[in-house]
N, C-alpha and C positions, 0 to 999 in steps of 0.2 A: 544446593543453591546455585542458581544459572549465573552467568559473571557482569552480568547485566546488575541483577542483587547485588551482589557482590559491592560492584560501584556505587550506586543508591548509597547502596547505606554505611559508605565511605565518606559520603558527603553530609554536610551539614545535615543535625536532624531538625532545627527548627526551619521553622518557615513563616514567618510573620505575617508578609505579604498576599499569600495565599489561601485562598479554603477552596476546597476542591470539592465539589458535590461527586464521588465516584456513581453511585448508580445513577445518575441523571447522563452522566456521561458515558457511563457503559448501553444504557439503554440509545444513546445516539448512536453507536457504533456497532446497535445489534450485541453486546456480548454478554452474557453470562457471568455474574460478578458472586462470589461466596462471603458473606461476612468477613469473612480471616481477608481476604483479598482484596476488601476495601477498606481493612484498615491499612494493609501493605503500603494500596497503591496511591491512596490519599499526599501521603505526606512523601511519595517517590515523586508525583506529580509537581508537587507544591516545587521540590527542589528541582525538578527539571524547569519549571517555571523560573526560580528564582537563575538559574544558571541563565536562561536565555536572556535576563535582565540585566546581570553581567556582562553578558556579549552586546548590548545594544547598547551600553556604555562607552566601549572602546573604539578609538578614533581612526576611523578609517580611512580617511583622507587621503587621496591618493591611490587607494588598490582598486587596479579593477574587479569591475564583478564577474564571478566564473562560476561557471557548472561545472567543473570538473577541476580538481586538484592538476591533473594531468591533460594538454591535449589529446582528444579524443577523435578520430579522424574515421569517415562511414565506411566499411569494408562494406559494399553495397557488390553485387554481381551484375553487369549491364544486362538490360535486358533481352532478352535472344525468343525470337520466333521459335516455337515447337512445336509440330506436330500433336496435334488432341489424341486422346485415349478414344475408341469407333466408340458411337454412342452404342452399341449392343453391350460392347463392354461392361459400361457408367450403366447401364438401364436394370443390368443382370445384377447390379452391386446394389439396385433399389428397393429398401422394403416392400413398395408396390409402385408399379407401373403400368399405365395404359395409356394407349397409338402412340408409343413413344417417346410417353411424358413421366416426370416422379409425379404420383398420387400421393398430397402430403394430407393433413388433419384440415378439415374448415376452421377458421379463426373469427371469421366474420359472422354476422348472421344476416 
């Protein structure tokens, strides 16, 4: 059991507030949902629901808002002129090439 489980199902198991459609909601996300798995996740939903309804309770007043727990500051590298790799190079690294160009798939018609 992942420790994610684990928690779920540490927390409250009813859920009042909630009904969770899981395969209406798996199929939004693209996933793959087994029986056993939407019974799991129905009612894991429902109290992560019911959690973030708790949080939108408590009074905030006063804290700013933040993306990051911690400042976060851009380790970015300036940016520096370089020298290009010769086109013979790039051209040789191309599935197919001709007078010098990549030859890619037609996309359009």
């Amino acid at each position: 059991m992942s420790e994610l489980s684990k928690f779920f199902n540490q927390m409250s198991t009813d859920s009042p507030h909630h009904t969770i459609d899981v395969p209406y909601l798996a199929r939004l996300a693209r996933l793959e949902v087994t029986p056993e798995e939407i019974e799991i996740f129905g009612p894991q939903i429902g109290r992560i629901l019911d959690h973030v309804e708790q949080m939108n309770k408590l009074d905030i007043t006063g804290i700013e808002p933040t993306a990051h727990a911690i400042t976060v500051f851009d380790v970015i590298r300036e940016d520096a002129v370089t020298e290009s790799l010769p086109k013979k190079t790039i051209l040789e690294n191309a599935p197919h090439n001709a007078n010098g160009l990549f030859v890619v798939p037609k996309v359009l018609d």
